[in-house]
C-alpha positions as CSV (number, residue, x, y, z in Angstrom):
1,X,70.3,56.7,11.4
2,X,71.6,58.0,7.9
3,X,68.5,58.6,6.3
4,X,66.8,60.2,9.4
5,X,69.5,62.3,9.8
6,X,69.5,63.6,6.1
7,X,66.0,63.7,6.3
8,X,66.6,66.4,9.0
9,X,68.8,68.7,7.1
10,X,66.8,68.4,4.1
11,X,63.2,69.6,5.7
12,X,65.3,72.4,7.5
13,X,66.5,73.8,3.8
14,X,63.9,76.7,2.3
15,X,61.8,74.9,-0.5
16,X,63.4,77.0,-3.4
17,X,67.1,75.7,-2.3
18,X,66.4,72.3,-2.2
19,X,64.5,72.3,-5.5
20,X,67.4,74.0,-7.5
21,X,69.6,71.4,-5.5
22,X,67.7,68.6,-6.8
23,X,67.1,69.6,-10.6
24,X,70.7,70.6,-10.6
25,X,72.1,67.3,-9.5
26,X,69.5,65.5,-11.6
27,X,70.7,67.5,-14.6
28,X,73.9,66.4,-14.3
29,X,73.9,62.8,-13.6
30,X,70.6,61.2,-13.6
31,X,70.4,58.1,-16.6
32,X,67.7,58.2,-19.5
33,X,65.3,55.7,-19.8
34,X,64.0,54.5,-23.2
35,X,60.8,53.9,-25.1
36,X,59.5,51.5,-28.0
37,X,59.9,54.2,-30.6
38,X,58.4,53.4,-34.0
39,X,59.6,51.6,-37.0
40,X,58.9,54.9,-39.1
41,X,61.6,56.8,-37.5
42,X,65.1,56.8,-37.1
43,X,65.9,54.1,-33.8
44,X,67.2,57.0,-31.6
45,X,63.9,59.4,-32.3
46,X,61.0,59.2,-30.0
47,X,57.6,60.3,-30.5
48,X,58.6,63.5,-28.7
49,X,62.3,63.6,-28.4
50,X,65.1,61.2,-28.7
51,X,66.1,57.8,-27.1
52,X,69.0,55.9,-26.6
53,X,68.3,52.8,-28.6
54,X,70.5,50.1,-27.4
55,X,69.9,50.2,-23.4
56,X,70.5,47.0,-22.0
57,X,69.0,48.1,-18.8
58,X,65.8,49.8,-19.1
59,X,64.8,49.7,-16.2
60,X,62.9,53.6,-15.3
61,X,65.5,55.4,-13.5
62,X,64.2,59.0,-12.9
63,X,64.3,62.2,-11.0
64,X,62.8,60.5,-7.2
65,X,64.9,57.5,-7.8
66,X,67.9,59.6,-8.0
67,X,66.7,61.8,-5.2
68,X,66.1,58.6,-3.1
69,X,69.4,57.3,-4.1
70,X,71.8,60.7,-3.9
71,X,69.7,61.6,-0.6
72,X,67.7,58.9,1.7
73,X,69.9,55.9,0.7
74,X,72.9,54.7,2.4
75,X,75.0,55.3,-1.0
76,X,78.1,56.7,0.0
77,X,79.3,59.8,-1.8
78,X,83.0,60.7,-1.5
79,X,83.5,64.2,-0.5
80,X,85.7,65.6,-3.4
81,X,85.7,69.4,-2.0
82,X,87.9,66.9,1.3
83,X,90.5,66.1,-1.3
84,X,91.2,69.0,-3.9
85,X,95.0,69.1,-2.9
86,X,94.6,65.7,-5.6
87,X,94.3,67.4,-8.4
88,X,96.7,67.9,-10.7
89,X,97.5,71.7,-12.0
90,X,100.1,72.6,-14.8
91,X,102.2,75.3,-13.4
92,X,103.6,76.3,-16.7
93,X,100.9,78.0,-19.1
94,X,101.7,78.6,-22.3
95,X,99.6,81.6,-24.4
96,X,96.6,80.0,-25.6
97,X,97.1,82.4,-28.8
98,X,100.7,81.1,-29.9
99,X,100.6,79.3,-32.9
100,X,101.8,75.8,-33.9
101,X,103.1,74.0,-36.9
102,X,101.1,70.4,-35.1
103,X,97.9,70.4,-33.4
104,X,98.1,71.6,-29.5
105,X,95.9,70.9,-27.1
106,X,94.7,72.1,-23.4
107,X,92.7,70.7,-21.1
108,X,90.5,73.7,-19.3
109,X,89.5,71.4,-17.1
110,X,86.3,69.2,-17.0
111,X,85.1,68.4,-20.8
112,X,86.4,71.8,-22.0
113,X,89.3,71.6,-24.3
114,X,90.6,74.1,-26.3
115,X,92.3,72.6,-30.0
116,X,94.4,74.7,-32.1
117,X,96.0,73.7,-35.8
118,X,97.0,75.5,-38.7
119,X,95.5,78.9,-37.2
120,X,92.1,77.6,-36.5
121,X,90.9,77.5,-33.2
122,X,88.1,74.4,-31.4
123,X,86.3,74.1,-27.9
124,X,84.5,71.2,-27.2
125,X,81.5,72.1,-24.1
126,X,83.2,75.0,-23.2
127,X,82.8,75.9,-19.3
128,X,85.1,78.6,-17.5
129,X,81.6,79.1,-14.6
130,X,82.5,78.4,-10.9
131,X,79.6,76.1,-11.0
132,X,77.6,74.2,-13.7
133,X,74.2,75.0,-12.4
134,X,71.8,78.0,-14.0
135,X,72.3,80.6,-10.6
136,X,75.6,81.4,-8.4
137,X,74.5,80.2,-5.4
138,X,73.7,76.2,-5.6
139,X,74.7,73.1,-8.2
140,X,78.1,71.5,-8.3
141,X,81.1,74.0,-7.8
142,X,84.1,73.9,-9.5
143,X,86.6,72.1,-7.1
144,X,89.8,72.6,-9.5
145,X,90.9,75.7,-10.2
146,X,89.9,77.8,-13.4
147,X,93.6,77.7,-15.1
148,X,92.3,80.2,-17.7
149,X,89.7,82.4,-18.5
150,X,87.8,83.7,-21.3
151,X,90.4,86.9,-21.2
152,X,93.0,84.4,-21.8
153,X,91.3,82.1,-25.1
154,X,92.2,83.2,-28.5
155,X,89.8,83.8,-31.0
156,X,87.8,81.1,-31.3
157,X,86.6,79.8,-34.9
158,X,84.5,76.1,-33.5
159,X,82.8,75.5,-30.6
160,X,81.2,71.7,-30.4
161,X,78.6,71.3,-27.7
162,X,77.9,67.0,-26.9
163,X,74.7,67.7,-25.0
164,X,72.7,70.5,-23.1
165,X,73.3,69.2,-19.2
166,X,74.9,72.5,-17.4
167,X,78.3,70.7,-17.0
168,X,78.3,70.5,-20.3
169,X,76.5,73.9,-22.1
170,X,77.2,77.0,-19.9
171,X,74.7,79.9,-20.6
172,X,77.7,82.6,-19.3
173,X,80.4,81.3,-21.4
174,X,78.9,80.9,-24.4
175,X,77.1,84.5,-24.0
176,X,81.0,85.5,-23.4
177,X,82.0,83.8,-26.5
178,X,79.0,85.8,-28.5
179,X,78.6,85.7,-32.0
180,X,82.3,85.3,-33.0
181,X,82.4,81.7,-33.2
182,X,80.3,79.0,-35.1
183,X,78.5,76.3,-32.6
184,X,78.0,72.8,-33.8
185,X,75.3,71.2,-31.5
186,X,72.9,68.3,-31.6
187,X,68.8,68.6,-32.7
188,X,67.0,70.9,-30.8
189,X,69.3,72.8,-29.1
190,X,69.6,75.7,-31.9
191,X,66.7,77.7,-29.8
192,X,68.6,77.4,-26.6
193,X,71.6,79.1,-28.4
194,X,69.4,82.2,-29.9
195,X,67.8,82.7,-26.8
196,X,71.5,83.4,-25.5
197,X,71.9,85.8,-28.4
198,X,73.7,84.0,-31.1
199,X,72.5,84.6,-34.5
200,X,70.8,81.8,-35.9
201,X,73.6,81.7,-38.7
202,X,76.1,80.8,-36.2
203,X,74.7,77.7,-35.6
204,X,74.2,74.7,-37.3
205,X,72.4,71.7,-35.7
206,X,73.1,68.1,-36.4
207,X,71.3,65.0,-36.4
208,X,73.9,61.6,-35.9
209,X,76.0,61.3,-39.1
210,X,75.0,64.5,-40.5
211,X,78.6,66.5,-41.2
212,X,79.2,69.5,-42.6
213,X,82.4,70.9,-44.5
214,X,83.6,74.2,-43.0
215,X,87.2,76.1,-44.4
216,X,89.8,74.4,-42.5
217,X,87.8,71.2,-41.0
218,X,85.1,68.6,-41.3
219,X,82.8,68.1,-38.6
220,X,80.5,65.2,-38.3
221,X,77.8,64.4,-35.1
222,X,78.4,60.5,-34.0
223,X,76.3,58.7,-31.8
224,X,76.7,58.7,-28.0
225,X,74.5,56.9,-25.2
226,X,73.3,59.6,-22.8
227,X,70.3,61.9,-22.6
228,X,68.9,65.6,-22.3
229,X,67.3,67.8,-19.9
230,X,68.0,71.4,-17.9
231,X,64.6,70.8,-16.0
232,X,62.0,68.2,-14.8
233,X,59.9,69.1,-18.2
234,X,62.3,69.0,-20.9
235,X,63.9,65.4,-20.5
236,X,65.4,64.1,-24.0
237,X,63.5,66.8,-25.9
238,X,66.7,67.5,-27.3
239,X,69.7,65.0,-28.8
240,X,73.5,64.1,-27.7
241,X,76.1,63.2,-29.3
242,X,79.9,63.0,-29.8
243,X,81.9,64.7,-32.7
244,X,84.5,63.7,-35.1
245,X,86.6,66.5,-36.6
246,X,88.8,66.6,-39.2
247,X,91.5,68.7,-40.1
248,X,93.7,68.3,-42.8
249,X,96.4,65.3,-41.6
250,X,95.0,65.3,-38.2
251,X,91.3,63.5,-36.9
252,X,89.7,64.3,-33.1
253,X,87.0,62.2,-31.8
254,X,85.2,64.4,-28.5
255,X,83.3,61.9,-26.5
256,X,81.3,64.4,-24.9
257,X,79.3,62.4,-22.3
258,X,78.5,58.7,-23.0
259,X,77.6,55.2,-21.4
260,X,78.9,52.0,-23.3
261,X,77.3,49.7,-25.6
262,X,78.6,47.2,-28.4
263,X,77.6,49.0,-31.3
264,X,77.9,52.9,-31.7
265,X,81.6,53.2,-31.3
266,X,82.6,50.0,-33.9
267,X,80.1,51.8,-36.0
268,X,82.3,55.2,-35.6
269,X,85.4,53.5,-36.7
270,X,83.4,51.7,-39.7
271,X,81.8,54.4,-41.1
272,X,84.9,57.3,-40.2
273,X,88.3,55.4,-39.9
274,X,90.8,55.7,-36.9
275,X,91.4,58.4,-35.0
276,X,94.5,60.8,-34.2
277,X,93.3,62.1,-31.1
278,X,90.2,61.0,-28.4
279,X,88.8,62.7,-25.5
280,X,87.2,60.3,-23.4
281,X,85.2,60.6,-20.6
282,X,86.6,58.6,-17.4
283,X,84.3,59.8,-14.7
284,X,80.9,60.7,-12.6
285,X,80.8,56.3,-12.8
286,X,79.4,56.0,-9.6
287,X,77.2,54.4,-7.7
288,X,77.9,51.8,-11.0
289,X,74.2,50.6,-10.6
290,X,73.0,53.9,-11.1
291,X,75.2,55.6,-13.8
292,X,75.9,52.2,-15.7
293,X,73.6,53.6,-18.3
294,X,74.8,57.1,-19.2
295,X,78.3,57.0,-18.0
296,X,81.2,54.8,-18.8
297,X,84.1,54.0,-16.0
298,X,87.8,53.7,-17.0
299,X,87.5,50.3,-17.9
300,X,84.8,50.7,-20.8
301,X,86.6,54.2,-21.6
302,X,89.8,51.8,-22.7
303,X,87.3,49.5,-24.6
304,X,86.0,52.7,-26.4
305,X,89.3,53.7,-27.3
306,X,90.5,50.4,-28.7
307,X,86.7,50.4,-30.3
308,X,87.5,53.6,-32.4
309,X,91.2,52.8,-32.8
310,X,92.6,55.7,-31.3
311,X,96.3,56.6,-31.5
312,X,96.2,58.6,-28.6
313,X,93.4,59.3,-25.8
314,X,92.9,61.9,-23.1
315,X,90.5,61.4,-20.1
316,X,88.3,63.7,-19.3
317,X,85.0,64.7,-17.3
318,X,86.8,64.2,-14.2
319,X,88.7,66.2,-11.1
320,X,86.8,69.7,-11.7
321,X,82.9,69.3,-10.4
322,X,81.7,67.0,-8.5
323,X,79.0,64.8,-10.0
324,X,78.8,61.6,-8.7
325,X,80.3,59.1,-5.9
326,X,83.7,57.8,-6.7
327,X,86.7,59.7,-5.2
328,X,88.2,62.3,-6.4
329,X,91.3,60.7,-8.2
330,X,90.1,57.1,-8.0
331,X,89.2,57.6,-12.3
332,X,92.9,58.7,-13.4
333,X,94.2,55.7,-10.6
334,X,91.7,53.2,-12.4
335,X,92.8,54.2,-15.8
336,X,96.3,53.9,-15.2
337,X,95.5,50.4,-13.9
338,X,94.0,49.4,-16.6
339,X,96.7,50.5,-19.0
340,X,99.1,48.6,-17.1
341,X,97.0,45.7,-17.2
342,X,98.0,45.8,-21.2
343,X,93.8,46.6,-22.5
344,X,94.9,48.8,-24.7
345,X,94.9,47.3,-28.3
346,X,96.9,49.9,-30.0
347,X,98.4,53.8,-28.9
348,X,98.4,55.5,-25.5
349,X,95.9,56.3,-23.0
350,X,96.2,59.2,-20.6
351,X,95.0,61.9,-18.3
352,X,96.4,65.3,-18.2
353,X,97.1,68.3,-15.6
354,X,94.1,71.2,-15.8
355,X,95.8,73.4,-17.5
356,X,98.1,71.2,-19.4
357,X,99.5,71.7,-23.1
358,X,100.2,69.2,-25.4
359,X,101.2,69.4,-29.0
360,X,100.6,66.7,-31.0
361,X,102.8,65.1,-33.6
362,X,103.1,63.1,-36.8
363,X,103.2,59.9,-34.2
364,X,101.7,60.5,-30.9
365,X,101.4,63.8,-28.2
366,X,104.6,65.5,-26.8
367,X,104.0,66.9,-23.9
368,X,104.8,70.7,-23.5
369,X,107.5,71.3,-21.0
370,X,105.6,72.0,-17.4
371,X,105.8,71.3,-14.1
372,X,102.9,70.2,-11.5
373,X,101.2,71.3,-8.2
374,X,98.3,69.2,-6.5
375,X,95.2,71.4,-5.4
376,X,94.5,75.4,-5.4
């Protein structure tokens, strides 16, 4: 009865609608799959592309699988835009511009955070769109409120961009942001970025472990499990990745996008140390079958943190667009469980208000003094 019934409504939608529907849901959520890849090349570059070299499942989930899943399966999808009065908004907003003696950071909601210390400003995949999607009118909305806008951001020195999914690398904002900042993005995206109409000096493409020193920082690409695609012809023509920054006596590690495996994280903390600060994604988890490969849940999000040895973490890709089946609120709820179960190994573990301030301190965040509404 399901499937004839959303068979219905999808032959009644124009052909153009249901296309951008599909590539824009595909974009966001559907898993890589991986090839052999030659012993000549690095393990995470393809013959044409990149490749997430330590899949356990390889099994080839593509673009009909996901439409067959999302679409003409019984999969049940919770209906987040039923339950925005869940999410959590900071009613106090500090200026983004005031300065600080520690590192401060806000969540903008999503996996945009904006990081400020010793007068240098950071965003990490910067989106301040109603929806992540290339047109206005379909692709995933933004359910949470946008907290603040580009009028509101301070100058802004670093922008790091984890991959090129639309959640992720918005074409308006960064067009917005212009030619002011310097844009730290994995291989093959430096095109993407003068096609918006940065100059090519402003940005700097990075293969895993490549880093660069810039005044006030060192930035370094890390290894994530995900893939690459804004259409149904470019899939992993372009890498992912996480970043580790470094600035003066504080570290940040940007998760970005990621499934788990055993290796890349204890790798991170080998080869760069323990970490101040994480963000790490907690959600678009579900239907676990499906996004097991490209997307960790809360759980594996605490085993990453204790993995890199962070002091403090932040959750993040969660309770602003709606990507995937869990409910709404069910990530922070499954973190917090976790927590209490005592997984952490060392620090804190936390999720945040959109909107939200925190500075942080020799020890571990403080939050800024703020109060908190649920939904618009």
């Amino acid at each position: 009865m399901l499937k004839n019934k959303v068979a219905d409504y999808l032959s009644g939608l124009p052909a153009s609608t249901l296309l951008v529907a599909l590539v824009l849901s595909v974009s966001a959520c559907q898993p890589s799959t991986a090839d052999d890849g030659a012993q000549s090349r690095p393990a995470h570059h393809a013959e044409a592309g990149f490749r997430n070299p330590h899949l356990t499942d390889t099994s080839d989930k593509n673009f009909f699988s996901y439409v067959r899943m999302r679409w003409l399966s019984d999969e049940e999808f919770a209906d987040h835009s039923e339950s925005v009065d869940q999410i959590r908004v900071a009613d106090h907003r500090p200026p983004l511009s005031a300065d600080s003696d520690r590192p401060r950071v806000t969540w903008l909601g999503h996996s945009s955070f904006l990081i400020h210390y010793r007068g240098f400003n950071l965003l990490t995949d910067p989106i301040l769109s109603q929806r992540a999607s290339p047109v206005s009118f379909a692709g995933p909305e933004r359910l949470a409120p946008l907290v603040y806008g580009m009028e509101d951001l301070p100058a802004i020195d670093w922008v790091v961009i984890s991959h090129n999914h639309y959640d992720h690398l918005d074409q308006p904002t960064i067009k917005a942001l212009g030619n002011g900042a310097k844009y730290f993005v994995p291989l093959g995206l430096k095109p993407w970025f003068i096609d918006a109409g940065i100059d090519p000096d402003r940005v700097l493409e990075f293969d895993w472990w490549d880093s660069e020193l810039v005044p006030g920082a060192r930035i370094t690409a890390t290894p994530t499990q995900h893939w690459s695609g804004r259409g149904l012809t470019d899939r992993n023509q372009t890498l992912w990745a996480g970043w580790r920054v470094d600035m003066a006596d504080f570290s940040l590690w940007f998760g970005g996008d990621t499934g788990y495996n055993e290796v890349q994280f204890r790798e991170t903390r080998r080869r760069l140390g323990p970490v101040d600060l994480a963000l790490i994604p907690i959600g678009a988890y579900a239907p676990r079958w499906f996004m097991r490969q490209s997307h960790i849940n809360p759980e594996e999000a605490v085993t990453l943190h204790n993995e890199i040895e962070s002091s403090y973490s932040i959750g993040i890709h969660w309770s602003t667009f709606q990507l995937s089946a869990e409910p709404l609120d069910e990530p922070r709820q499954r973190l917090e469980a976790a927590v209490a179960e005592g997984r952490l190994n060392q620090g804190e573990f936390v999720t945040l208000p959109i909107g939200a301030t925190i500075t942080v301190p020799a020890q571990k965040p403080e939050p800024a003094p703020q109060t908190v509404t649920a939904g618009r």
